[in-house]
Structure formats: structure tokens, C-alpha cells
C-alpha positions in Angstrom: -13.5 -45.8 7.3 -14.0 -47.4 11.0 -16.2 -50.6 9.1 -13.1 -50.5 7.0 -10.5 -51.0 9.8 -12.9 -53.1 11.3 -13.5 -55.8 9.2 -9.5 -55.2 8.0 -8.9 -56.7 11.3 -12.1 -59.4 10.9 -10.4 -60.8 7.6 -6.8 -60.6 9.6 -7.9 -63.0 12.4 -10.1 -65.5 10.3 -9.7 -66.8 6.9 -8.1 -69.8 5.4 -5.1 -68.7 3.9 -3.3 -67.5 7.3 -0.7 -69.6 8.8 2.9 -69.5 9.6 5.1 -68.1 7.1 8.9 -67.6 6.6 9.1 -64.3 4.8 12.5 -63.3 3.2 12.4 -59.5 2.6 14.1 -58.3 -0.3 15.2 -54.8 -0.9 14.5 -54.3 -4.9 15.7 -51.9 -7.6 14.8 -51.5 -10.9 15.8 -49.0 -13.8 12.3 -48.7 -15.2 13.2 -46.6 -18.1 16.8 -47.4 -20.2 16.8 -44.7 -22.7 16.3 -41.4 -20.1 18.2 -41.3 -17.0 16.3 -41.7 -14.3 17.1 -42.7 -10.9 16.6 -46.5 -9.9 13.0 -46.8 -8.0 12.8 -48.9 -4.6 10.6 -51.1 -3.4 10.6 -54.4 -0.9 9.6 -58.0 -3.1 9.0 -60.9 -0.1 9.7 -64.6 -0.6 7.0 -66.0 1.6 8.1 -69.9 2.2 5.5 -72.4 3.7 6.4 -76.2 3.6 7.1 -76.9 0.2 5.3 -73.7 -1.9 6.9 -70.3 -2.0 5.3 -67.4 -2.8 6.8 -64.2 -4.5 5.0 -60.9 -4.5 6.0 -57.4 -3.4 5.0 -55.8 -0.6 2.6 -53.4 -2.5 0.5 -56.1 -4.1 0.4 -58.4 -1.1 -1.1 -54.8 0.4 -3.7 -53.6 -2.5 -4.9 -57.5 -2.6 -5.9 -57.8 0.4 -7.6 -54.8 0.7 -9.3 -55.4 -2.3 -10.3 -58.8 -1.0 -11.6 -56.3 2.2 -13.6 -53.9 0.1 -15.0 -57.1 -1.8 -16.5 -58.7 1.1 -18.2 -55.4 1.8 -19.6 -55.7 -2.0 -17.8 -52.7 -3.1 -16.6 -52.6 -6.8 -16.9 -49.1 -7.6 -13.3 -47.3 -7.2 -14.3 -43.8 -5.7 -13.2 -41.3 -8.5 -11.0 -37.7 -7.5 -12.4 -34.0 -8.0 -9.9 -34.4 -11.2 -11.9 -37.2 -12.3 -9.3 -40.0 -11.7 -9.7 -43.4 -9.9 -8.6 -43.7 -6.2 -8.1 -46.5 -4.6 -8.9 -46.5 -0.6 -5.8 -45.0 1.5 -4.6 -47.2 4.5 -6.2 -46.7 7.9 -2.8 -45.1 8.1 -4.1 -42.4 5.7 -1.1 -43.6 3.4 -1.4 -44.6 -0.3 -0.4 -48.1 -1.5 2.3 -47.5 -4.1 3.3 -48.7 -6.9 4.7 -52.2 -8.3 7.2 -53.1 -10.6 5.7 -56.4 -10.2 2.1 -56.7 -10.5 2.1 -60.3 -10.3 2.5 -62.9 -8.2 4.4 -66.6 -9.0 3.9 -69.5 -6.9 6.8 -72.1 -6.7 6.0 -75.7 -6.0 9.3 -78.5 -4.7 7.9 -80.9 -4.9 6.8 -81.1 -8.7 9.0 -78.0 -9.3 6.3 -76.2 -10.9 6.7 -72.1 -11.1 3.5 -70.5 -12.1 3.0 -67.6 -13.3 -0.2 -65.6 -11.9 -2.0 -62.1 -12.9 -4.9 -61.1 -11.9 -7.8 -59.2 -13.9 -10.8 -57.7 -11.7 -11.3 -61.0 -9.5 -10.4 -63.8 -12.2 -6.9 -64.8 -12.8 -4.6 -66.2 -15.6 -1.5 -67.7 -15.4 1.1 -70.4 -16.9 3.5 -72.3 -15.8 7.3 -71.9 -16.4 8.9 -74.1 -19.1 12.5 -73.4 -19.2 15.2 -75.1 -16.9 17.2 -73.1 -14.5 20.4 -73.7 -16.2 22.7 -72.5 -13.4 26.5 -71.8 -14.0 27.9 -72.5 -10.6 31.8 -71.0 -9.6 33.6 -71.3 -7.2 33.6 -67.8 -6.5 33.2 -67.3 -2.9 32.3 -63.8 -0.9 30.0 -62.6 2.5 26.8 -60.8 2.9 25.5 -60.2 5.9 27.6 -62.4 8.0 27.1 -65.6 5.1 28.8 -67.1 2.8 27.6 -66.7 -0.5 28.7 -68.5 -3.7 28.4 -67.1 -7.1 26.0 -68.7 -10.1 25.3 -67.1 -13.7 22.5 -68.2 -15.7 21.2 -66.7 -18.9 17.0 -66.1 -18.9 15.0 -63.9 -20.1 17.4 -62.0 -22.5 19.6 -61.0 -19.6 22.5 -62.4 -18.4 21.9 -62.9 -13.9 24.5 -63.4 -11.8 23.1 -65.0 -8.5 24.9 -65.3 -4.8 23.8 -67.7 -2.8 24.1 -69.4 0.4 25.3 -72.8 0.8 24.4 -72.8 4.7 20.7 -71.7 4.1 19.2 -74.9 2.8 16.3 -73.1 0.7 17.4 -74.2 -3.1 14.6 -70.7 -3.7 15.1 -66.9 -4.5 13.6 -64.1 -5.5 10.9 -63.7 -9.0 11.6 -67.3 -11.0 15.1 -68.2 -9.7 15.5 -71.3 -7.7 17.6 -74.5 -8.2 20.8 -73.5 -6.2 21.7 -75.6 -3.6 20.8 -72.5 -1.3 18.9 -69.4 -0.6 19.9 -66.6 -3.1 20.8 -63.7 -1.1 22.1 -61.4 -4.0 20.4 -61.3 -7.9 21.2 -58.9 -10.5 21.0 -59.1 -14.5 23.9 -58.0 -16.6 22.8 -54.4 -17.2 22.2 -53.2 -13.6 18.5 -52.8 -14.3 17.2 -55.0 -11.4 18.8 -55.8 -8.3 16.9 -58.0 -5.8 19.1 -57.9 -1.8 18.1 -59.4 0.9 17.4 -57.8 4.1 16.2 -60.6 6.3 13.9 -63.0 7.5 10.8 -63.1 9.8 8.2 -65.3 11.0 4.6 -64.4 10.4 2.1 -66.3 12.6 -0.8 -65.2 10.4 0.5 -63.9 6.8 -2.5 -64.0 4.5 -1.2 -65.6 1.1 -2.0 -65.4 -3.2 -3.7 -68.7 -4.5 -4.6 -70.0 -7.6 -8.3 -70.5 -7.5 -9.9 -73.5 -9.1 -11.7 -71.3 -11.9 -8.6 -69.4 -12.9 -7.8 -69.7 -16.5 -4.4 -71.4 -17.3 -2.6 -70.4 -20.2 1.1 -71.1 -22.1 4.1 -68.7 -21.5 4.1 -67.9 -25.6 -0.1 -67.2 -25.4 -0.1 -65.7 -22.0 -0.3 -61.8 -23.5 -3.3 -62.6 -26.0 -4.9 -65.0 -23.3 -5.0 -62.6 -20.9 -6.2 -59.3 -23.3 -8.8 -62.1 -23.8 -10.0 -62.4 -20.6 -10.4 -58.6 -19.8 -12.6 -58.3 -23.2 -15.2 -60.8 -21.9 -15.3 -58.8 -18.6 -15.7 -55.7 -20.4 -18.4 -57.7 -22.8 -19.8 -58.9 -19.3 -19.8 -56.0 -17.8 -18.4 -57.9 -15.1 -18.2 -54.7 -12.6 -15.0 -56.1 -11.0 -13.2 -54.9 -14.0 -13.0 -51.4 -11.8 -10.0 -52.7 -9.7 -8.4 -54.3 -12.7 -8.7 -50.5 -14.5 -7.3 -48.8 -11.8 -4.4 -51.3 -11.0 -3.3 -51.4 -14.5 -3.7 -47.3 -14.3 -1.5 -47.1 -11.3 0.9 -49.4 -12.8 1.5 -47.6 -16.1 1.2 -44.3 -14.7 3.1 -45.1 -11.5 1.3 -42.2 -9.3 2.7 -42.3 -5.6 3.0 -40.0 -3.0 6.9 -39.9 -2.7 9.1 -42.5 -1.1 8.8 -45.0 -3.5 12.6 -44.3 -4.6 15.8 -42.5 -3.0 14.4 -44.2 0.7 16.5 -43.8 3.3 15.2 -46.8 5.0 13.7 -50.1 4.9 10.2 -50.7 5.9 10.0 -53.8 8.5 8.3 -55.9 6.1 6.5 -57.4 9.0 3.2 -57.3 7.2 1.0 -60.3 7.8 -0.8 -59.4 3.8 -3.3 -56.2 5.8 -2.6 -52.9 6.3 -1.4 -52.0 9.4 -1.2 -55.3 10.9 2.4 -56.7 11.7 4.2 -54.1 9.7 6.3 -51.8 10.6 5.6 -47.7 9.5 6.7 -47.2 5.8 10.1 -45.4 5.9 10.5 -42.1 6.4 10.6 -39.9 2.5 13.7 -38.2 1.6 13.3 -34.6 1.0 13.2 -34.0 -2.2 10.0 -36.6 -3.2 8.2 -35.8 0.6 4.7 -34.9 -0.4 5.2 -34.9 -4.4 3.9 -36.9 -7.3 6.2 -39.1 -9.5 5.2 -40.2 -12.3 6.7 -43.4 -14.2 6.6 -46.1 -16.3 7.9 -49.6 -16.6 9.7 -49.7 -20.5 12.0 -52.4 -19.3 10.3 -55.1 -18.3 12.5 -57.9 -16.8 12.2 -60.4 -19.1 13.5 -59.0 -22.6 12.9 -62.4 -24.7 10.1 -64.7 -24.5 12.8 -67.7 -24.8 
């Protein structure tokens, strides 16, 4: 565990992809299931904003990736299995599990082509595609305040579901949170029609070294409509390959569908600083504190309402 931490802080303090970031920190809620009642699950989604890209990922992702990206440079592929037989990815230095994500992706937003792409990842290779439709915005003239700014409202049908977006006309970003983008301000406020995902913002902070997701030159680009056969594609000839990176892509999409966490994930009573530079432990504040009733127990979930309902 020490030549863990240590070369944590090695890949913290050297590497390419650090330099200074704006990171909008997002409190998110999702309904992950529609048909039971469950309660909606929590989590912080960043908007990391560098010159002209923008990055979207959620804090847990931004964590497991670069851990994994620690682990590879030690050559480990091998995920260390349980006494019940089930994969377990590393704890934090904190002892702390990584949770879940709702969004086990990451998209890259481009302004000056106005490219959004699309990225997963499988093992260490990578699909993605990039976004076809317009941001068709309805704009109002709806006015309100959040957070001391003034926010104007916007609608847009995507996806199958019908978002209403508040943004702010003062905060010269024309970005926000997963896809959006094209207002002529930050959005501060998204949710779809149903309730089933609400994206808030909480605020912004500087990160001096804030590792960051690529597309690497050997990742395979797809089409929105192929992306789901492309990508089931790409795992066989791993699995053909016996490419033993396909580990971390077993476990992720394990953790994913099963949604095993150590409590906290939903019903938080706070917000985590979100001060996270991409490493563990490193300009981030503690997670916050578990409510009572999940504190030290096992949830398990999964995602049947994805955010996007149509591929249209």
C-alpha cells in the first residue's frame, strides 16, 4: 500500500495531462430505477473547463481512472478477488471505496469546432463518437436566482426527454453539465421532464494540477447509431486476445450494474469539496459524512433509466 501512495503522489506531480483547470462541481441526482420506488442516488459530476475543451466526468470515474492509470504503471492487471470470490478494486489510501457512477463515461466538448465526443472505455482501449444532433434551445424570458445569479430559463427536447435548463447570462461559458452547451451562459440548473436527473451546481474552483481524460490516438471511433455493437465488438477481441486489461473493464462494468458501495452514495448530508486534482487524496476534501441509516451497509442498484431514452 505505501508503493501505492507513493507513486499516487509520483503520477500527481509529473505527467502531461496536469495543468490548470476550472472545475464546476455539480451536485447530481438520478432516479435509477422508474418502476419501484427508490430514493434518488447522489453523486458530484465536474465540468472541468481548460481554454477551449471541457471535460465532463463524475467524480468517481475521474477517481477509479486514475488509480487505474496508478496500478498500470506498476504492471498490475489482475483485480485482487474477496474471500466471497468477487472482484475488488484497491480502497483509497484513505481506506475508503470508490463508489459508484451513473455515468461511466466521459465526453469531451471542443469550441472551437463544436465537437462533443462521446468516450467509454474498455480495459485500456477506448471507443467513442461524436454527437450529431443540434442543441435546439428554446430560450424564455423567464428570469429567477441561484446562488446569488441570475439565471434564465431554456427547454430543449433530446434524448426522449424533455430538459429545462437555467442558465447564467453573466457567466460567459456557453457550456454545462453531460452534452448541453450552446446557451449564451454557464447552465447552473438541468433537469428532464420526469424528475429523473437533476444536475445543480455547487461551485467553482481552480485546480493547479487536475489530471484530465483524453482520447488517445489508437482509440476506435465509432457512429452514435453503431456505438452499442461497436463497442461489444471491441470487448470480444479483448476477450479473443486475452488482452489481460479486460480485468478492470470486468470489474467496472460489475460495479456499475451491481452498484456495490459502502453507504453514502445517496441521502448525503453534505457535499464533498470536489477539490480533487483526478488522485485520491490529493486536493480533495474528506467524502461527506454517511447518514445513518446507509453508514457501513451495502446498497445494491441498478441503472434501468438511462438518460438518454431515444437514440434520436
Amino acid at each position: 500500500m505505501n508503493k501505492l501512495i507513493i507513486l499516487m503522489l509520483f503520477f500527481c506531480f509529473s505527467g502531461k495531462m496536469w495543468s490548470q483547470t476550472e472545475r464546476y462541481i455539480y451536485q447530481t441526482e438520478v432516479n435509477p430505477d422508474t418502476i419501484n420506488l427508490v430514493n434518488m442516488k447522489v453523486e458530484n459530476t465536474f465540468l472541468d473547463i481548460k481554454g477551449n475543451q471541457s471535460l465532463f466526468i463524475s467524480e468517481s470515474k475521474l477517481l477509479r481512472d486514475s488509480l487505474t492509470n496508478v496500478l498500470r504503471q506498476q504492471g498490475i492487471t489482475e483485480i485482487k478477488k474477496s474471500k466471497k470470490d468477487k472482484s475488488e478494486f484497491p480502497k483509497l489510501p484513505n481506506g475508503k471505496s470508490i463508489q459508484p457512477t451513473f455515468f461511466d463515461y466521459f465526453i469531451i466538448k471542443n469550441g472551437e469546432d463544436k465537437s462533443v465526443n462521446f468516450v467509454e472505455s474498455i480495459g485500456s482501449k477506448q471507443i467513442y463518437y461524436q454527437e450529431d444532433r443540434k442543441m435546439d434551445w428554446e430560450i424564455s424570458s423567464q428570469v429567477s436566482e441561484f446562488n446569488g445569479n441570475k439565471i434564465q430559463k431554456a427547454t430543449m427536447n433530446f434524448g426522449g426527454r424533455i430538459w429545462t435548463a437555467w442558465f447564467a447570462p453573466d457567466i460567459k461559458i456557453a457550456d454545462g453539465p453531460y452534452k448541453f452547451s450552446g446557451l449564451s451562459g454557464l447552465i447552473l440548473k438541468l433537469e428532464d421532464d420526469k424528475g429523473d436527473y437533476r444536475f445543480s451546481f455547487v461551485k467553482k474552483i481552480n485546480i493547479e494540477k487536475a489530471f484530465s481524460e483524453t482520447i488517445k490516438p489508437d482509440a476506435r471511433k465509432s457512429t452514435r447509431i453503431n456505438f452499442q455493437g461497436d463497442k461489444a465488438s471491441v470487448r470480444m477481441e479483448m476477450i479473443t486476445n486475452k488482452d489481460p486489461e479486460i480485468n478492470f473493464d470486468s470489474f467496472n462494468r460489475m460495479n456499475q450494474r451491481n452498484g456495490v458501495m459502502n453507504g453514502g452514495f445517496g441521502n448525503q448530508s453534505g457535499m464533498p469539496n470536489g477539490d480533487m486534482g483526478g488522485q485520491p487524496d490529493i486536493q480533495m476534501g474528506n467524502p461527506s459524512p454517511q447518514s445513518p441509516s446507509n453508514s457501513g451497509s451495502v446498497m445494491n442498484f441498478g441503472n434501468t433509466n438511462p438518460i438518454e431514452l431515444r437514440n434520436r
